[in-house]
Backbone bond lengths (Angstrom), bond angles and torsions (degrees), N, CA, C in turn:
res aa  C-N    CA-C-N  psi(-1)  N-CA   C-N-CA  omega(-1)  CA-C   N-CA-C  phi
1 X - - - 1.457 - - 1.528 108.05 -
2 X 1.354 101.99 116.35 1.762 104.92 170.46 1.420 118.47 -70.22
3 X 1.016 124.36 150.32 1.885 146.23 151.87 1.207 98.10 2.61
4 X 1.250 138.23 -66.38 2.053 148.01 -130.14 1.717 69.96 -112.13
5 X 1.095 138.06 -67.09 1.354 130.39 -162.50 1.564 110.67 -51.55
6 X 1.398 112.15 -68.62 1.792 109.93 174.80 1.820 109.29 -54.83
7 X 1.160 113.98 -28.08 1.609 102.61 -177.66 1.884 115.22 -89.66
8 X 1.413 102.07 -5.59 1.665 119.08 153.98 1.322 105.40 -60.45
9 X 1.554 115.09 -63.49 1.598 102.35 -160.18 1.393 90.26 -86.17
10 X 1.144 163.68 -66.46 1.358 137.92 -102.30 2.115 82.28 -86.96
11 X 1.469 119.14 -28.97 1.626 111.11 -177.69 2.023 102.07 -65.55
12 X 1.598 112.22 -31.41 1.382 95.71 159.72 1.391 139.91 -115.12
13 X 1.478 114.61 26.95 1.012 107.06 158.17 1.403 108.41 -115.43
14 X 1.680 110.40 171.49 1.491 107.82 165.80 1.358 125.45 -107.36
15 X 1.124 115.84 136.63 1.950 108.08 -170.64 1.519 102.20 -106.05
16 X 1.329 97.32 146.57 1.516 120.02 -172.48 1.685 117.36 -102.72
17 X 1.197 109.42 135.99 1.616 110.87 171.46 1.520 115.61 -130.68
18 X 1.309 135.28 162.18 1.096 139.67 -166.83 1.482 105.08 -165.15
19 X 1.841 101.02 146.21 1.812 100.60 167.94 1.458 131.05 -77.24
20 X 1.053 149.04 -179.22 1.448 130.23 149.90 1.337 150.46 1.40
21 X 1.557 81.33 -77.50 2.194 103.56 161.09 1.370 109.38 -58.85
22 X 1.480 109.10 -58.56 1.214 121.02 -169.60 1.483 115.24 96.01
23 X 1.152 103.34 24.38 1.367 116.62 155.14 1.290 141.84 -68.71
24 X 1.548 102.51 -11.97 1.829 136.64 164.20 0.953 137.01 -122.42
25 X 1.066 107.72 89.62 2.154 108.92 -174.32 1.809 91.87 -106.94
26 X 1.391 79.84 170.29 1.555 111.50 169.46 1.221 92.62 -177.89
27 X 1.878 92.68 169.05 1.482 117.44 -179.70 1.776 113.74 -125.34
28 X 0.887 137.15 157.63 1.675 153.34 131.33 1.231 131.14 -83.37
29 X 1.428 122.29 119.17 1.392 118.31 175.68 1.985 98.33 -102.07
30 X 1.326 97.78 158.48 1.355 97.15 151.41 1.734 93.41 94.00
31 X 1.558 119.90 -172.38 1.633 136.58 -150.30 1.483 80.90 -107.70
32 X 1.407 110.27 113.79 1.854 97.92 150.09 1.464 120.94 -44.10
33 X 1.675 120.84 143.02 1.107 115.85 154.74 1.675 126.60 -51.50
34 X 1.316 97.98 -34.17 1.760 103.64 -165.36 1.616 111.69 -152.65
35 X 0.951 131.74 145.93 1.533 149.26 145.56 1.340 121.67 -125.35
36 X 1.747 87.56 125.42 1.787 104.39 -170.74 1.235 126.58 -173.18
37 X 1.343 114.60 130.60 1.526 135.11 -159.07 1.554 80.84 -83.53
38 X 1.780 103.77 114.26 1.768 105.45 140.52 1.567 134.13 -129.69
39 X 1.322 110.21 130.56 1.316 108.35 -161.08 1.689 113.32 -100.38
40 X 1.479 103.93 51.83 1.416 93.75 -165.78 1.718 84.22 -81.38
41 X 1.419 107.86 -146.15 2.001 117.37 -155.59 1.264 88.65 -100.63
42 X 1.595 131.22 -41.05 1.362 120.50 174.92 1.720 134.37 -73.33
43 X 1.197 106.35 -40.01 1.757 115.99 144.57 1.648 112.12 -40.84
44 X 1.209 126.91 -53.15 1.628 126.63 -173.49 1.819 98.77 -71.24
45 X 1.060 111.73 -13.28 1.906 109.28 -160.64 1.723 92.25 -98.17
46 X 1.684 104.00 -63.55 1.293 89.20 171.31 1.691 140.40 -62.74
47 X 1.128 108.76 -21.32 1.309 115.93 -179.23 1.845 102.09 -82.68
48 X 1.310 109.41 -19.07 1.821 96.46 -148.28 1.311 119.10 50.91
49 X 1.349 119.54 35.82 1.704 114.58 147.65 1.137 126.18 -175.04
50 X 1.550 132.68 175.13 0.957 105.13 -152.98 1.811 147.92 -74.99
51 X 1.528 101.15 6.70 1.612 96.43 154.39 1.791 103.32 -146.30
52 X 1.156 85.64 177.42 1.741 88.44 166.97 1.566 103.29 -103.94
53 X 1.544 109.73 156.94 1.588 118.21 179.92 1.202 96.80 -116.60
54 X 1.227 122.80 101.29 1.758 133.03 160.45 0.986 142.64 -110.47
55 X 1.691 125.99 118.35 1.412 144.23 -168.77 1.541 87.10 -75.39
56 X 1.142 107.90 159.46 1.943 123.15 130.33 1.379 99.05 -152.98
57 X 1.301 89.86 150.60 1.860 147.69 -178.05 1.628 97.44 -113.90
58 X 1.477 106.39 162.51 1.194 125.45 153.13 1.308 123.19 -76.65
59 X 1.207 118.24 165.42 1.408 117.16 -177.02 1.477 114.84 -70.75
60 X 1.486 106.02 -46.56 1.547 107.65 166.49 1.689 135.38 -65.71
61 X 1.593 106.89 4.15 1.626 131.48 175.22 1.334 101.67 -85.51
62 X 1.317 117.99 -14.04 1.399 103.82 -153.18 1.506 114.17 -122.53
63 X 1.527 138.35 156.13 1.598 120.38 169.38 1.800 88.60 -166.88
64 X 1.416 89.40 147.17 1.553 103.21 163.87 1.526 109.12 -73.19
65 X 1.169 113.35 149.08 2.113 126.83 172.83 1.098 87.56 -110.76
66 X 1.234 153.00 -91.73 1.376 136.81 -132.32 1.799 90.79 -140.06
67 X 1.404 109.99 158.30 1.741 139.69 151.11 1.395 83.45 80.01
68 X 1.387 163.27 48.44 1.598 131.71 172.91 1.460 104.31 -79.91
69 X 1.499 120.39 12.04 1.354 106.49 -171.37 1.782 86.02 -98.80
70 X 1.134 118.37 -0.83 1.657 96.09 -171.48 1.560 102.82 -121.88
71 X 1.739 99.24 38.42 1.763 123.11 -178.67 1.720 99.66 -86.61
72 X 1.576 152.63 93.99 1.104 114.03 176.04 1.785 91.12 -109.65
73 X 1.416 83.70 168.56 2.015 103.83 -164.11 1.595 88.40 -105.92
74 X 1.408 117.45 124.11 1.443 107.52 156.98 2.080 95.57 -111.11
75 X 1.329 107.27 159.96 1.320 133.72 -133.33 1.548 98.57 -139.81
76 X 1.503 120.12 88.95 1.639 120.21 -178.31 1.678 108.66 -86.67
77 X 1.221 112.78 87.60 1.700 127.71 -154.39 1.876 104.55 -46.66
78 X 1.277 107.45 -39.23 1.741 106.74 -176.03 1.494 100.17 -75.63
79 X 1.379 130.98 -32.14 1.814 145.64 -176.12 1.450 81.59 -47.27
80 X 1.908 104.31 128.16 1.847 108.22 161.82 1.665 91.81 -85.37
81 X 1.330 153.71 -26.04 1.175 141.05 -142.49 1.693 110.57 -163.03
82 X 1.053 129.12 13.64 1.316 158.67 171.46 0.861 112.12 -94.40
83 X 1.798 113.77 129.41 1.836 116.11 173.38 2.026 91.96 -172.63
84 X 0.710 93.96 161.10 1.715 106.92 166.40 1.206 138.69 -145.13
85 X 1.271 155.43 119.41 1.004 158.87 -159.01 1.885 112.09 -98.15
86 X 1.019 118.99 159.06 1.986 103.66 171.13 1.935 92.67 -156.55
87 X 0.736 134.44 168.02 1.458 145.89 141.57 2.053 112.72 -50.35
88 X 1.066 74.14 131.66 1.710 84.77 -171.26 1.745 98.33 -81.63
89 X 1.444 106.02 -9.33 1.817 105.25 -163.61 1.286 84.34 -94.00
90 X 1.496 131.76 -56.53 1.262 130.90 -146.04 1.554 132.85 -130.32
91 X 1.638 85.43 11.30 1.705 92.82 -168.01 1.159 116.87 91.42
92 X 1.909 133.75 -75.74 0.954 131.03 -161.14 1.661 137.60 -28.87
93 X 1.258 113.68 129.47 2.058 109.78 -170.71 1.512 85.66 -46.01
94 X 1.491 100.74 177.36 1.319 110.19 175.15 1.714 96.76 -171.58
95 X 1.426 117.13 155.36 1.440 101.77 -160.56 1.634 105.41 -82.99
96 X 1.317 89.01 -166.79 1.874 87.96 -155.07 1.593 95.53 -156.00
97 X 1.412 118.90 157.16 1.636 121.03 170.50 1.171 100.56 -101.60
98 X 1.436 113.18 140.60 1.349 141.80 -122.77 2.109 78.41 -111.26
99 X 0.859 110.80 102.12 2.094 119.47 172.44 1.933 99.90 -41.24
100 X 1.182 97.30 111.48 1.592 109.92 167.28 2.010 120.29 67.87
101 X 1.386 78.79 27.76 1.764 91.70 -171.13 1.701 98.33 -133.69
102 X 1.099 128.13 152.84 1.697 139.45 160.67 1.426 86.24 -83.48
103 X 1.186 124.84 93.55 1.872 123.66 160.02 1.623 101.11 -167.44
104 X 1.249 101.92 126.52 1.400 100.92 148.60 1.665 108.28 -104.43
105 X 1.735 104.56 141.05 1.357 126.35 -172.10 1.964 99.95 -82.11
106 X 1.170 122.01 137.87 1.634 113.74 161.35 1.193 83.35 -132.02
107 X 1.887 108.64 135.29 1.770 137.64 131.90 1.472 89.20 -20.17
108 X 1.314 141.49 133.31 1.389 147.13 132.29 1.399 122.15 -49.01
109 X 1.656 108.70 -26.11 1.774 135.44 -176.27 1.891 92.77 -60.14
110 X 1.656 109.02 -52.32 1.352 105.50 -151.00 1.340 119.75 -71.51
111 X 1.837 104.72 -2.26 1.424 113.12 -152.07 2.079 104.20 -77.58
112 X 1.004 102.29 146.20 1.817 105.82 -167.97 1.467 94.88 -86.77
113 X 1.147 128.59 -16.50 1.441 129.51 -159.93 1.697 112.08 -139.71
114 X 1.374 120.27 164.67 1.638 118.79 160.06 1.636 106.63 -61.20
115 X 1.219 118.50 132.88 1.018 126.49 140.99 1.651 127.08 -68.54
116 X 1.538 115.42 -23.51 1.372 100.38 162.92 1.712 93.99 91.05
117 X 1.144 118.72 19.93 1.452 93.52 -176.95 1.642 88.20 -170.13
118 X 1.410 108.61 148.04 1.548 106.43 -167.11 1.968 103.27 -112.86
119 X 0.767 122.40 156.93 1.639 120.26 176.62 1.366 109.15 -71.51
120 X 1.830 100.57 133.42 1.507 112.71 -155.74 2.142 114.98 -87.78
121 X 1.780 81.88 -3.49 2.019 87.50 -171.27 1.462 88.09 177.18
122 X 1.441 86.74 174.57 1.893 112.84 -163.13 1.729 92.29 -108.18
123 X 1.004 117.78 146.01 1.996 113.66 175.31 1.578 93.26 -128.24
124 X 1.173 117.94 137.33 1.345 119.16 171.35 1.642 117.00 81.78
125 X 1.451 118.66 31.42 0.968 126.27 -167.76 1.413 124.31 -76.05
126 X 1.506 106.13 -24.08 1.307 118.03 -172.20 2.458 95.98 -82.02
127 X 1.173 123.82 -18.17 1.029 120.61 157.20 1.843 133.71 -95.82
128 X 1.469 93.16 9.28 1.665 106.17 149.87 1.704 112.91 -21.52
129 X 1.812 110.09 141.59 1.038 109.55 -177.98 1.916 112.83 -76.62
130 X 1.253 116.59 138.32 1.581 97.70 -167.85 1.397 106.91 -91.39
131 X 1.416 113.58 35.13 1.623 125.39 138.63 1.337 125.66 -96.05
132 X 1.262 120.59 -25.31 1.028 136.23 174.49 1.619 122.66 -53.27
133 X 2.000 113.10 112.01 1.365 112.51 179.66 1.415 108.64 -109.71
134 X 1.357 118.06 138.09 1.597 114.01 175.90 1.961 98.02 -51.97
135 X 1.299 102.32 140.73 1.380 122.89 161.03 1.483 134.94 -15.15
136 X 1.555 89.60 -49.78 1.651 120.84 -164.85 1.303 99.09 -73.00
137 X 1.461 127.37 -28.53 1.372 131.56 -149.02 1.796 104.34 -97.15
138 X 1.327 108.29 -23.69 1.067 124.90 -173.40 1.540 128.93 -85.14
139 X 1.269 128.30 144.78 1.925 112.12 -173.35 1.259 95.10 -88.47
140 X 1.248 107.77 149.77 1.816 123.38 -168.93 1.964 87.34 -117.89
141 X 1.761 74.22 164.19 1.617 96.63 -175.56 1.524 91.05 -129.10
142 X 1.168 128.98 149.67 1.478 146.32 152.38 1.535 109.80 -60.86
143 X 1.028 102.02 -47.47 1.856 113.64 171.92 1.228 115.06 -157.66
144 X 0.971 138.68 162.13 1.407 152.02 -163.72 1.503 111.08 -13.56
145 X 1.389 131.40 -179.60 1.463 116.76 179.87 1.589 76.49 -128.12
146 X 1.939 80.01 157.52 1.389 96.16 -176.55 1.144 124.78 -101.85
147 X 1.471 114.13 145.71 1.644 112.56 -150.91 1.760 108.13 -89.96
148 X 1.833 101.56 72.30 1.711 116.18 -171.82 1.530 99.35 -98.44
């Protein structure tokens, strides 16, 4: 599938995300504005690792399906544009409106489906965790490694 082809469907289909339990879904219609790895200190805290993977949508792309009452927002008061949301049942991030911006932010983690589109840059790179190795560099497992 070419470029013009994945950015056809993702404007008609809608993609779904959910927390853990699954006590919180929502959906997105339409082209994300953005995909992007940022590794500033609050992305590494909320995620527990080393970056966060974040979509945004518009506000009007976006709606809770089920649980938004068990959505709570915590609020980093000095942050101009920082905030996070998690499941009150289970922990899990959960997306959030982005403080003084038209964006809602989505975890890329929470998404139920491909989005069809890969993250376009790293933000905050120069505060990368200094454990942190790009991917590529690393030996991959298909599934778990085996305990030889």
């Amino acid at each position: 599938m070419n470029q013009t082809e994945q950015d056809n469907n993702l404007q008609e289909e809608a993609i779904s995300g959910s927390c853990l339990c699954g006590a919180v879904t929502y959906q997105f219609q339409g082209e994300p504005r953005g995909f992007q790895y940022c590794h500033c200190s609050r992305c590494q805290k909320v995620s527990g690792s080393a970056h966060g993977s974040i979509m945004f949508v518009k506000p009007e792309q976006f709606k809770w399906l089920s649980g938004e009452a068990l959505v709570t927002r915590f609020e980093v008061p000095e942050a101009e544009f920082y905030a996070s949301c998690f499941c009150s049942k289970c922990g899990s991030s959960l997306p959030w409106e982005v403080k003084g911006a038209n964006n809602i932010a989505i975890p890329a983690g929470t998404l139920d489906q491909d989005p069809c589109i890969k993250p376009r840059r790293n933000i905050f790179y120069d505060s990368r965790a200094d454990w942190f190795e790009s991917s590529g560099d690393l030996k991959c497992f298909s599934e778990g490694p085996t305990s030889k």
